[in-house]
VMD Tcl script that draws the C-alpha trace (Angstrom):
set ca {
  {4.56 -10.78 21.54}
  {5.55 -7.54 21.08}
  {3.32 -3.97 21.78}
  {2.76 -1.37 19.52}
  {1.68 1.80 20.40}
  {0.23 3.95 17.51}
  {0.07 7.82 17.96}
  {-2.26 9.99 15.84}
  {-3.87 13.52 15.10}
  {-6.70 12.92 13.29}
  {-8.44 9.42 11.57}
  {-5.47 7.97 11.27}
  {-6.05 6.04 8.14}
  {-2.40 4.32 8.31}
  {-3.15 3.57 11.74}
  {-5.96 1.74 10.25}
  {-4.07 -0.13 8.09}
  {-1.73 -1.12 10.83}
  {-4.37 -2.60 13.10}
  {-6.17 -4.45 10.28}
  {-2.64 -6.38 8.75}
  {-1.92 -6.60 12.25}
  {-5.23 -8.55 13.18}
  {-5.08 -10.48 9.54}
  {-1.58 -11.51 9.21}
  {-1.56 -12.59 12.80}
  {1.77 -11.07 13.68}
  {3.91 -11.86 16.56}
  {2.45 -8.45 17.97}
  {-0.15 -6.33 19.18}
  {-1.76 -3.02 18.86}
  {-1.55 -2.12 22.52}
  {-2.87 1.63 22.10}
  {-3.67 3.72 20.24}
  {-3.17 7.74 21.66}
  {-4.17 10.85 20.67}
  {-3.20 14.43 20.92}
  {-7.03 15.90 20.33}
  {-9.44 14.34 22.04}
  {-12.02 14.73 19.15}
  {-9.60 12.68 16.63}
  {-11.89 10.55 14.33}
  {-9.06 7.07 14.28}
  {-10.24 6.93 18.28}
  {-13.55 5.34 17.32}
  {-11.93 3.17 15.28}
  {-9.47 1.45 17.74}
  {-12.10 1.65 20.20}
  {-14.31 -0.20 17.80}
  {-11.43 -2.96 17.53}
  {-11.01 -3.64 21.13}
  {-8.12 -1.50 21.33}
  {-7.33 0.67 24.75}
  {-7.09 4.63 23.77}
  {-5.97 7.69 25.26}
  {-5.60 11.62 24.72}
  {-2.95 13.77 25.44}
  {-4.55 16.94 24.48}
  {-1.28 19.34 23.76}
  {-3.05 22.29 24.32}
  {-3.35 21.60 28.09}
  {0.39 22.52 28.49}
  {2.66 25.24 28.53}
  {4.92 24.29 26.06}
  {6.49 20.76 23.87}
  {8.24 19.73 26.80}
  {5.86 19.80 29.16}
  {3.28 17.83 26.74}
  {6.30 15.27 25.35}
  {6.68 14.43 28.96}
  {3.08 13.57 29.71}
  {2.96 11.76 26.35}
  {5.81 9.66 26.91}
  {4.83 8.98 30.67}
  {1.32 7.57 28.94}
  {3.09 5.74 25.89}
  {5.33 4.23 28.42}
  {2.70 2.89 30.38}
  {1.48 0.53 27.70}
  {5.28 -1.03 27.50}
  {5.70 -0.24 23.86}
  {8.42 -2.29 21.90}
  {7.83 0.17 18.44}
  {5.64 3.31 18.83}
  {4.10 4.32 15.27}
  {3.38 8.05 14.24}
  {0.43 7.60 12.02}
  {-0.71 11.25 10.83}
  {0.54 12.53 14.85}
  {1.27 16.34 13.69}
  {3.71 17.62 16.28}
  {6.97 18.20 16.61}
  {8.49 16.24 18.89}
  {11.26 16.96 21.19}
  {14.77 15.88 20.84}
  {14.25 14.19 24.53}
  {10.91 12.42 24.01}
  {12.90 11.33 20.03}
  {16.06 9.88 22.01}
  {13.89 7.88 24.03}
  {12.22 5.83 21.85}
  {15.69 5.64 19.37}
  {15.53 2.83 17.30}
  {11.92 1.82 18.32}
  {9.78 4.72 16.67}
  {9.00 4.79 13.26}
  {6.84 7.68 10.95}
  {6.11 7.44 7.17}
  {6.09 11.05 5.41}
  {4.27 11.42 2.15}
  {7.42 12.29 -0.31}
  {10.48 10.33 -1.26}
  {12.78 11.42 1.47}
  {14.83 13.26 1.70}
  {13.00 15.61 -0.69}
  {10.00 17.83 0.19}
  {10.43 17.15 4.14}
  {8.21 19.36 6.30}
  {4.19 19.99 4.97}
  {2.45 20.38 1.61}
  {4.68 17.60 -0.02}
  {2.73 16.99 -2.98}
  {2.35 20.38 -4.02}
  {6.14 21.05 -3.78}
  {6.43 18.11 -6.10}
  {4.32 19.66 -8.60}
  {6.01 23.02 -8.48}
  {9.71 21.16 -8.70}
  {8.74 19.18 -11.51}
  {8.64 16.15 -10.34}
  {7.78 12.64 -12.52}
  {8.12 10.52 -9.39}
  {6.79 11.67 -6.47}
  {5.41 8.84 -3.37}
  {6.53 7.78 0.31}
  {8.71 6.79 3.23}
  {9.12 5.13 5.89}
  {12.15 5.76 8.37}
  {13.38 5.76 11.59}
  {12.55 8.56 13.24}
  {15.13 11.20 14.33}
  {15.83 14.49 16.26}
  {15.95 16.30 12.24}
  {12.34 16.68 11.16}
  {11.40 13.89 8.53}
  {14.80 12.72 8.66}
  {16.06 9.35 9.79}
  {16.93 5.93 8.40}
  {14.88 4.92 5.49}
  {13.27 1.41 5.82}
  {11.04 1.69 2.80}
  {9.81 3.73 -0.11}
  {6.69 3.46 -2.47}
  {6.70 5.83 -5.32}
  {3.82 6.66 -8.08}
  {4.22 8.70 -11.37}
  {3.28 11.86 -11.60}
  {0.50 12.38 -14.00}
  {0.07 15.98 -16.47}
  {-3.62 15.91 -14.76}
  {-2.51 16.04 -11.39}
  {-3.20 18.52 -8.53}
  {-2.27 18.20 -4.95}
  {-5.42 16.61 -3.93}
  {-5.33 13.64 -6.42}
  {-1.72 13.00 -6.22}
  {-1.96 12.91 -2.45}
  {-4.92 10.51 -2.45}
  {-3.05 8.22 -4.90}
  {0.37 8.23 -2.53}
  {-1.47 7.61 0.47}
  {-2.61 4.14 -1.26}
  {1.03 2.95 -1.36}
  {1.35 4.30 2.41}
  {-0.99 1.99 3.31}
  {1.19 -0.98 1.84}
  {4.50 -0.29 2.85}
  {3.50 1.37 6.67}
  {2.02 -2.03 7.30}
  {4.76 -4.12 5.92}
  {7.43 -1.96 7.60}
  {5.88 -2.81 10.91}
  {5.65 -6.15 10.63}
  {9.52 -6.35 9.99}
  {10.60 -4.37 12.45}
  {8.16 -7.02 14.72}
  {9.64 -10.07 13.12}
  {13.05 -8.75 14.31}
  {14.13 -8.14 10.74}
  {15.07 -5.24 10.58}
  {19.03 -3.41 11.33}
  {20.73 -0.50 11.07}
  {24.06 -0.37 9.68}
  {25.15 3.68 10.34}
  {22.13 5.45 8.24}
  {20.84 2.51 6.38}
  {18.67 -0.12 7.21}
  {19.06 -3.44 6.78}
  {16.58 -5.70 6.08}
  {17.30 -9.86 6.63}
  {16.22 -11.73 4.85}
  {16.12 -9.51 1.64}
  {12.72 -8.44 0.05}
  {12.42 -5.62 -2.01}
  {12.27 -2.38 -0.05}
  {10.46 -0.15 -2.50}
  {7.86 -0.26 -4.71}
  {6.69 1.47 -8.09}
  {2.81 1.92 -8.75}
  {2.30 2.34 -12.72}
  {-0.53 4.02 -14.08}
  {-3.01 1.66 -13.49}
  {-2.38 1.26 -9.47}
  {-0.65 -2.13 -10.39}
  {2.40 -2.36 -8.27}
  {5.86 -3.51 -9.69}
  {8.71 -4.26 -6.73}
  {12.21 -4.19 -7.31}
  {15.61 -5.12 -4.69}
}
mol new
graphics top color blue
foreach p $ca { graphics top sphere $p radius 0.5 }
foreach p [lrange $ca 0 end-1] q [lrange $ca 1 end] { graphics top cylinder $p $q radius 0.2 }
display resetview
């Protein structure tokens, strides 16, 4: 049984999505806890609500990142994590607090990496152009929103679009592939091979959502 620790800013709607495939699917895993860097972050009353321990690490009760990645990882670490999950967690993390946790922390950023990293990822798609725009999840690395891709949802990008509704219709895919990610890192199925992931046995590792939210898979 392995733990998962799931670290989060806000409501934390992926983290959601975690906990309920996590609970459904029956996984050979649990969500151990679920942490917090502001104490009045709205996906605490969720876990709670599910039985699940919580805990803040308010960041603005330290001098700087190092000081607060320290305390963080001293509380992550004291729920024996086997993957730790960054579901909405906005901060920066430290090169230290990333190398520890190499190979066992995970993130999903809302644009096809390794376009648009950083914030305000749909509206850069707009402005570029874009006809594809959607979501990853990788591997998380010292480079911001860098790190070796494990999957990839993508939606079109309509003439009627702003920001605000092409966000809310890539955050639907997030809360497919985040989910399905996890569960093959927890199944042990997952690899990485220099910068790419392998996944054994294959199963597609992106998918396309048409017009009408149906979603289309491909290897």
């Amino acid at each position: 049984m392995k733990n998962l620790v799931i670290l989060i800013s806000g409501r934390g709607s992926n983290m959601e999505a975690v906990v309920r495939a996590c609970a459904q699917e029956a996984w050979p895993a649990r969500v151990a806890a679920v942490i917090a860097n502001r104490p009045d972050a709205a996906g605490l009353d969720f876990a709670a609500s599910h039985g699940i321990a919580t805990a803040v690490v308010d960041h603005r009760q330290f001098p700087d990142r190092a000081a607060f990645d320290a305390a963080l990882a001293q509380t992550v670490d004291g729920f024996e994590p086997h993957l730790v999950v960054l579901a909405g967690f906005m901060r920066v993390l430290t090169n230290g607090f990333v190398d520890h946790y190499s190979g066992r922390m995970i993130n999903i950023h809302p644009s096809l990496l390794p376009s648009f990293p950083g914030l305000k990822t749909h509206q850069q798609a707009l402005d570029a152009g874009c006809r594809v725009h959607g979501a990853t999840v990788h591997f998380v690395t010292p480079t911001l929103d860098h790190g070796p891709i494990v999957a990839q949802a993508a939606v079109p990008v309509r003439e009627t679009d702003d920001a605000a509704a092409l966000a809310a219709r890539v955050l639907q895919t997030e809360h497919v592939i985040y989910p399905r990610a996890v569960r093959w890192f927890v199944e042990g199925r997952l690899s990485l091979d220099g910068e790419r992931v392998r996944l054994a046995p294959a199963e597609p590792q992106w998918l396309f959502f048409d017009d009408s939210q149906a979603a289309g898979e491909g290897a």
